[in-house]
C-alpha positions as CSV (number, residue, x, y, z in Angstrom):
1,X,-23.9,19.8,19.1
2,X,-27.5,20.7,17.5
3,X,-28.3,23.7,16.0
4,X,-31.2,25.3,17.4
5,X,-32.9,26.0,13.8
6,X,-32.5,21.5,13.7
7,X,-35.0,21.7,16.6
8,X,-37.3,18.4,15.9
9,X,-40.0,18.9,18.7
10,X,-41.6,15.3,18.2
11,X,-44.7,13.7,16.8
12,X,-48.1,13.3,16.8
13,X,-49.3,9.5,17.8
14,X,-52.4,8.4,16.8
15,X,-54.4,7.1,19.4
16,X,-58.2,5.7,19.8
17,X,-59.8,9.3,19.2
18,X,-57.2,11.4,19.2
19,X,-53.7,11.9,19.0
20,X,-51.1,12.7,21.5
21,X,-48.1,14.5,21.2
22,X,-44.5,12.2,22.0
23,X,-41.3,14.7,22.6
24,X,-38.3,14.7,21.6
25,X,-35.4,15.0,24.8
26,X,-33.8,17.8,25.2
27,X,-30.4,17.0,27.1
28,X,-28.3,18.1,23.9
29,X,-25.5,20.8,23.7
30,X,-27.9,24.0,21.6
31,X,-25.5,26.3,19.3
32,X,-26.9,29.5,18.1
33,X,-26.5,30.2,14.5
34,X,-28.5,33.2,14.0
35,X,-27.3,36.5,14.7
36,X,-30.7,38.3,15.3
37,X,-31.2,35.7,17.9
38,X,-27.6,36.1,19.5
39,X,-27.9,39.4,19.4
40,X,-31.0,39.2,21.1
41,X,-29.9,37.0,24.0
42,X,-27.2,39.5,24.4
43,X,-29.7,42.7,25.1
44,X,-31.8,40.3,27.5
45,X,-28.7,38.8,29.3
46,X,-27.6,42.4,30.3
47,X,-30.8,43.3,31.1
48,X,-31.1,40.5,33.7
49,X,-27.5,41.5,34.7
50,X,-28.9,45.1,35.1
51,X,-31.8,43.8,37.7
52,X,-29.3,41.4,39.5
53,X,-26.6,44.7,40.0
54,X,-30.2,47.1,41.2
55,X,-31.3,44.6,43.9
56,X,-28.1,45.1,45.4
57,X,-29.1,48.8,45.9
58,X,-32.7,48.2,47.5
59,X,-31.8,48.7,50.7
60,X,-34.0,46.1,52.9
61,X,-35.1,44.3,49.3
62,X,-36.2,41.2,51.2
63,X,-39.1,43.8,52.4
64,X,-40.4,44.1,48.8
65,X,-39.9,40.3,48.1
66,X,-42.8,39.4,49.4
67,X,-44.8,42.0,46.9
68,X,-43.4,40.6,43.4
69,X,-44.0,36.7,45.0
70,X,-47.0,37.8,45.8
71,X,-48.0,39.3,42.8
72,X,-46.7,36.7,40.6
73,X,-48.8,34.3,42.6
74,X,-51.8,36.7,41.5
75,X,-51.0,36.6,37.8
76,X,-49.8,33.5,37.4
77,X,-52.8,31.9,38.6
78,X,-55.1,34.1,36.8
79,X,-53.8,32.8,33.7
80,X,-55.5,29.6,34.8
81,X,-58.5,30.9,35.7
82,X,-59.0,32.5,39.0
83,X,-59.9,36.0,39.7
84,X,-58.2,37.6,42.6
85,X,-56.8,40.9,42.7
86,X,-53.8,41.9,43.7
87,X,-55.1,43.8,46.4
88,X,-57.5,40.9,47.9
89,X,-54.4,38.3,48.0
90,X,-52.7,40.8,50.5
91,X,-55.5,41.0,52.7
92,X,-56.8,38.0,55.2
93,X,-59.2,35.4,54.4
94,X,-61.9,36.6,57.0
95,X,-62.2,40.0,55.2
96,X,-63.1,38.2,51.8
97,X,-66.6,37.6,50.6
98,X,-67.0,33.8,51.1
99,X,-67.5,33.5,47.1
100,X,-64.2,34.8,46.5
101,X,-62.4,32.5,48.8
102,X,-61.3,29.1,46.9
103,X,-59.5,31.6,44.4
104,X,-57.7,33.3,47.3
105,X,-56.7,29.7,48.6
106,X,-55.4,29.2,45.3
107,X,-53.4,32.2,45.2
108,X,-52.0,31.8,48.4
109,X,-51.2,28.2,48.3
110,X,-48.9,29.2,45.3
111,X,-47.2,32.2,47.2
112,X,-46.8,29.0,50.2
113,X,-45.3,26.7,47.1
114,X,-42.8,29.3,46.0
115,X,-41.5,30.0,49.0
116,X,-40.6,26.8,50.5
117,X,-38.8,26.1,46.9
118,X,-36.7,29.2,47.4
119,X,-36.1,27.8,50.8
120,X,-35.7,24.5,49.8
121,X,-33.1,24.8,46.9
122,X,-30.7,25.8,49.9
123,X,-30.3,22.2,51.0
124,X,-31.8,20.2,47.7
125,X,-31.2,20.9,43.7
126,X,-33.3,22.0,41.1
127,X,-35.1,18.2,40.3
128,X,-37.9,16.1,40.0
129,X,-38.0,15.7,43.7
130,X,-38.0,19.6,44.7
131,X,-41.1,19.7,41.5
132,X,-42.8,17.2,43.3
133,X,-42.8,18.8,46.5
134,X,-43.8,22.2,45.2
135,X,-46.6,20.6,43.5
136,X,-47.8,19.5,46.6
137,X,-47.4,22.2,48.2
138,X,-49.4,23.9,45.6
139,X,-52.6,22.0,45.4
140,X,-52.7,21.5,49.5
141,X,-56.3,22.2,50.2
142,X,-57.4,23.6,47.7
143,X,-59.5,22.6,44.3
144,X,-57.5,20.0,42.4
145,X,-56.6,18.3,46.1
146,X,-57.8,15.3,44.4
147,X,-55.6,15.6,41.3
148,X,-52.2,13.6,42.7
149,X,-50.9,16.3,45.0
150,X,-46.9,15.8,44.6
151,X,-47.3,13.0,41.9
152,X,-46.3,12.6,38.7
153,X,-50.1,11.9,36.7
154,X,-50.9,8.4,35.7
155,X,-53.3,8.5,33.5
156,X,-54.2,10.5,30.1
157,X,-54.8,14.8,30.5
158,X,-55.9,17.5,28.0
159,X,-55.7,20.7,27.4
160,X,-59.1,21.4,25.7
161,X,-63.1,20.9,26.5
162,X,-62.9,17.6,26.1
163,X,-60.2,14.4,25.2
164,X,-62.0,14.0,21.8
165,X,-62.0,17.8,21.0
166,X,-58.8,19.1,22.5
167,X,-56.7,21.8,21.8
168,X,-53.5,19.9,23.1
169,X,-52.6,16.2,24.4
170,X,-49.7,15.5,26.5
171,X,-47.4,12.4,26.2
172,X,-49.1,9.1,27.6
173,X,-48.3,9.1,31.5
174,X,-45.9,6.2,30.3
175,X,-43.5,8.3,28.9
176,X,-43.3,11.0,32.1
177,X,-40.4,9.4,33.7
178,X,-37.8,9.4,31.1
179,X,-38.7,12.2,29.6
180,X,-38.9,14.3,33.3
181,X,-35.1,12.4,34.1
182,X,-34.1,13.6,30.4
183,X,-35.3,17.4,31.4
184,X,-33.4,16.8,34.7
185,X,-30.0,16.4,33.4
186,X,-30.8,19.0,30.6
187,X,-31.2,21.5,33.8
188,X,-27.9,20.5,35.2
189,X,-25.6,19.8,32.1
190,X,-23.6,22.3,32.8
191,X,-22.5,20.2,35.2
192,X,-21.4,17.4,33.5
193,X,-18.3,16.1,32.2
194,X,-17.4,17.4,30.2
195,X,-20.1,20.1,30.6
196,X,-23.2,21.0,27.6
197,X,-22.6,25.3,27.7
198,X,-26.0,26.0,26.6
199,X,-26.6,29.8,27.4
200,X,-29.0,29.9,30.3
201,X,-31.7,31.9,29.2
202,X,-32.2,29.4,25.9
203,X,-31.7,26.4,28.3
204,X,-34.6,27.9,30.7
205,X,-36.3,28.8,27.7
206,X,-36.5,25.4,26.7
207,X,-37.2,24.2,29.8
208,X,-39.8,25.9,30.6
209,X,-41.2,24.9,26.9
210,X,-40.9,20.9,27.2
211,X,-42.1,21.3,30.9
212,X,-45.4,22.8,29.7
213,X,-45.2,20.1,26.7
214,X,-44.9,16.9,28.9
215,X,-47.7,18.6,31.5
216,X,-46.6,15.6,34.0
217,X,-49.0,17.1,36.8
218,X,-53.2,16.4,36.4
219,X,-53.2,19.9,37.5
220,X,-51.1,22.8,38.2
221,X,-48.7,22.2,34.9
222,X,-48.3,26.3,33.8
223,X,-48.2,27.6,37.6
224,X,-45.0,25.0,38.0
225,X,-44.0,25.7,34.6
226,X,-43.5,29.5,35.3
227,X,-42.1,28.9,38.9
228,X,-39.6,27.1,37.1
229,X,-38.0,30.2,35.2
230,X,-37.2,31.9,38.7
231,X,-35.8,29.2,40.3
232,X,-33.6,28.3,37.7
233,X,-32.4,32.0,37.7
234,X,-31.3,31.8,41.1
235,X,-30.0,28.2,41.3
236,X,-27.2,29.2,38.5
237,X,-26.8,32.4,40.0
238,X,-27.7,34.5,37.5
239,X,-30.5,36.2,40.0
240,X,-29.7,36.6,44.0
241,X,-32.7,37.8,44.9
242,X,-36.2,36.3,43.4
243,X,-37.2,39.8,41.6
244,X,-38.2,38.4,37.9
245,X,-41.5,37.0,36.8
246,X,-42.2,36.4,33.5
247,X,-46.8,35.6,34.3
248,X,-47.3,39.0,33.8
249,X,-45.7,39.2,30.2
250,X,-47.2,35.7,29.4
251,X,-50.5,37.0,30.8
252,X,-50.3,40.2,29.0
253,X,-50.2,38.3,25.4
254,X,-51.1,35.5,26.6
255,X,-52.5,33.7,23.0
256,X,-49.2,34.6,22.0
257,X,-47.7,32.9,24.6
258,X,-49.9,29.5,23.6
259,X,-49.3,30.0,19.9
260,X,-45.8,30.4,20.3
261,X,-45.6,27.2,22.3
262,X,-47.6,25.2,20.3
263,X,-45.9,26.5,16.8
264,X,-42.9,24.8,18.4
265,X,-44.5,20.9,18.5
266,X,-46.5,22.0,14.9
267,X,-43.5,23.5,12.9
268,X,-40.4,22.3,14.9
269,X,-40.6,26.6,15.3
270,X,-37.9,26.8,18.6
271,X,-36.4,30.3,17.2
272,X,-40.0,32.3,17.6
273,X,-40.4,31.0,21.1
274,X,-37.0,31.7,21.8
275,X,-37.5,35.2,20.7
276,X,-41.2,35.6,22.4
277,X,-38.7,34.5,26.0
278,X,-36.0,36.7,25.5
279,X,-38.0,39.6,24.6
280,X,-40.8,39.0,27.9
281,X,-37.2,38.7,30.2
282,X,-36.3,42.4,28.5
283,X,-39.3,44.0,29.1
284,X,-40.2,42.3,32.5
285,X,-36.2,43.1,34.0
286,X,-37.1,47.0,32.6
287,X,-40.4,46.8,34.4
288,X,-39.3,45.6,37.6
289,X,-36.1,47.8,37.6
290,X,-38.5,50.8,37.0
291,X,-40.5,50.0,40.4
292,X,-37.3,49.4,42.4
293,X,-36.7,53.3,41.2
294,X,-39.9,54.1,41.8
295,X,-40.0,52.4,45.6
296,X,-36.7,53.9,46.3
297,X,-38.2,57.3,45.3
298,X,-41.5,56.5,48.0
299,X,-39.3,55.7,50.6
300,X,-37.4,58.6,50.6
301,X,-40.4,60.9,50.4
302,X,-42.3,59.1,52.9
303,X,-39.4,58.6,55.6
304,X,-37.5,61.5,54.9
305,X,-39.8,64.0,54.8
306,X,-43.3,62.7,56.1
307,X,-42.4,60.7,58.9
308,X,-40.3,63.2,60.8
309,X,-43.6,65.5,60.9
310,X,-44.4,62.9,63.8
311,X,-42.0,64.1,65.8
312,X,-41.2,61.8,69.4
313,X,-43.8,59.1,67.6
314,X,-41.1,58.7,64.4
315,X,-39.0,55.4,66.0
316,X,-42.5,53.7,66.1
317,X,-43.9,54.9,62.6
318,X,-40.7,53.4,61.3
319,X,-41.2,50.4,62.3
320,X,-45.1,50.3,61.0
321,X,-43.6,51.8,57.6
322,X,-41.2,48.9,57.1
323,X,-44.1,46.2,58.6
324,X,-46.6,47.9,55.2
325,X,-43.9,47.5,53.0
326,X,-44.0,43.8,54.1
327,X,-47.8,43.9,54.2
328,X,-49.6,46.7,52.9
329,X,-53.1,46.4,53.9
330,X,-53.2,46.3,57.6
331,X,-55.8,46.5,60.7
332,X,-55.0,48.0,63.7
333,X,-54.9,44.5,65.4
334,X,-51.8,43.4,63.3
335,X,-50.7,46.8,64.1
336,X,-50.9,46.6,67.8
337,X,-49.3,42.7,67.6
338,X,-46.0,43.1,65.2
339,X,-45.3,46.8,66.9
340,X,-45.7,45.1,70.2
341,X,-47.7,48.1,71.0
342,X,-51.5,48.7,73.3
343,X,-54.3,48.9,71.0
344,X,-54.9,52.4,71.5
345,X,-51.5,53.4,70.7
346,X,-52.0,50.8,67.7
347,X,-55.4,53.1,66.4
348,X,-53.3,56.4,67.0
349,X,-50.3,55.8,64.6
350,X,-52.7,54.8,62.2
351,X,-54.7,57.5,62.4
352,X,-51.5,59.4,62.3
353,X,-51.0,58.1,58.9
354,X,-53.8,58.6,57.8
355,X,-54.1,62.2,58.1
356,X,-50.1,62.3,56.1
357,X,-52.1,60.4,53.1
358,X,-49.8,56.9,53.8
359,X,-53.0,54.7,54.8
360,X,-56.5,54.6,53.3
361,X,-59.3,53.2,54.9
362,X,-61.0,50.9,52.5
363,X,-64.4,49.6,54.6
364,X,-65.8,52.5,55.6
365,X,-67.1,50.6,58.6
366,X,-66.6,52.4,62.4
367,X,-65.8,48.9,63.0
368,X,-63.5,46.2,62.0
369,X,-61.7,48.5,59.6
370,X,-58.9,47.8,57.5
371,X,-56.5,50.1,56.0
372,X,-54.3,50.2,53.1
373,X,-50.6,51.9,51.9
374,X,-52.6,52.3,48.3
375,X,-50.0,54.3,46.9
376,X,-47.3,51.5,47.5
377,X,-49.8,49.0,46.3
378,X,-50.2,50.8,43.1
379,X,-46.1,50.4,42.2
380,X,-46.7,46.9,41.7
């Protein structure tokens, strides 16, 4: 057993014109011996607990599922750089300005990658293999294509303007394998004989920190890195449903998030970035429990009281009302083809809801129009 405040991150290796950092492995049994940290991993393990127990009384959650991936795929790559809303990734590609259309890709590649992990970890564990695959997933078709799509790197990477001048270097591309098989059995020694009982919200914390610190991809290191979090939730059980995502906490203090990570490899300082984690899982698992209430409250307002105003045309508005909370910016095209329903009848619903307030219509066009469930939007 190690004691977390015994953390030795690693060391700095000189190389031709700059150094790169070597790691430590991870795949030890972690005790906690401070009390403020404990007690803290207490708070955030009943706050996950809390989320877990409210998704069970969503009804329909899988409805809203699509929102938080969706959004996390907008946050989550913003961090690294691209700049789409979270209104333009629900919308299609052809209603984009062609300028803003690589960072869509981007976003929507990484709402493609999560997905098939989720589906995925039904049939293959949490591993290199399934990292791989979601990687390559990730950079299908879009910019970094070029940068070993699925493959571990094999050659030097930065993080930084240049090599010379850079903020951080990875391990060589020498070292990936062991220390990405050392990560793997740290993810699964729990299941070991006999087993490493790390608490799982340290051992994901950790994860996710030597993850970031090996950066194995050329590209696409954080996105995994933060994918990682939720599907280790859900592979120990600890989520059913994927409803947590820490990008928007990392994104709101975001230099703290870097600091925090790099005071680990600088000062061996695990505790602070074990404390920056546990609080971001607290006030993300209050977040998203607040917009479950707040959902729960729209739905009731809107199907309850606004939708029965439609009298004989109700059966069909439900079933448009559960399609927006799948997809919330609509034309009257998708309309017509998930309702099963002519065009005209299609244009009249919609029009229907936009005179209760539900849909806004965002062109202004006569034409082509699109319309959207803003106040839903707006939850998330």
């Amino acid at each position: 057993m190690r004691d977390i405040n015994n953390f030795k991150a690693g060391k700095w290796v000189n190389r031709l014109d700059y150094k790169s950092f070597s790691p430590e492995k991870i795949n030890e049994e972690w005790v906690i011996s401070d009390p403020a940290l404990t007690n803290l991993l207490s708070n955030a393990d009943r706050s996950l607990g809390k989320l877990d127990a409210f998704s069970d009384l969503v009804p329909d959650i899988d409805f809203f599922i699509k929102m938080h991936i969706t959004k996390e795929a907008t946050v989550s790559s913003k961090i690294e750089g691209t700049q789409t809303s979270f209104q333009e990734a629900l919308v299609k590609e052809k209603d984009l300005d062609p300028e803003r259309r690589d960072d869509w890709k981007e976003v929507q590649a990484y709402i493609s990658a999560m997905k098939q992990a989720i589906d995925e970890m039904k049939q293959l564990p949490l591993s290199s293999r399934l990292i791989k695959r979601t990687h390559a997933t990730l950079l299908s078709g879009v910019r970094g294509k070029e940068k070993l799509p699925g493959e571990f790197r094999s050659s030097q990477n930065w993080i930084g303007p240049s090599l010379k001048h850079a903020i951080f270097v990875p391990p060589t591309h020498e070292e990936i394998p062991e220390l990405m098989s050392d990560l793997e059995y740290f993810l699964h020694s729990d299941q070991t004989l006999p087993p490493k009982n790390v608490p799982h919200l340290i051992k994901i914390a950790i994860i996710h920190y030597q993850f970031e610190t090996i950066h194995p991809f050329l590209d696409g290191n954080g996105r995994i890195g933060r994918l990682l979090i939720t599907l280790y939730l859900l592979e120990k059980g600890l989520l059913k449903k994927p409803t947590l995502y820490l990008s928007a906490f990392f994104e709101k203090n975001r230099r703290d998030y870097y600091n925090y990570l790099m005071d680990v490899r600088i000062k061996n300082d695990l505790k602070s970035w074990l404390d920056f984690f546990l609080i971001g899982v607290i006030e993300t698992t209050e977040s998203s429990i607040n917009t479950f209430q707040r959902i729960i409250e729209l739905r009731n307002r809107i199907e309850l009281n606004e939708l029965n105003k439609l009298g004989r045309k109700q059966a069909e508005a439900k079933r448009l009302i559960n399609e927006l909370y799948k997809q919330p910016i609509v034309d009257a095209g998708f309309v017509a083809e998930q309702l099963g329903v002519h065009a005209s009848t299609a244009n009249r619903l919609i029009k229907d809801f936009e005179n209760l307030g539900i849909l806004t219509e965002l062109t202004g066009y006569k034409r082509n129009r699109i319309f959207a469930f803003k106040e839903y939007i707006d939850l998330f």
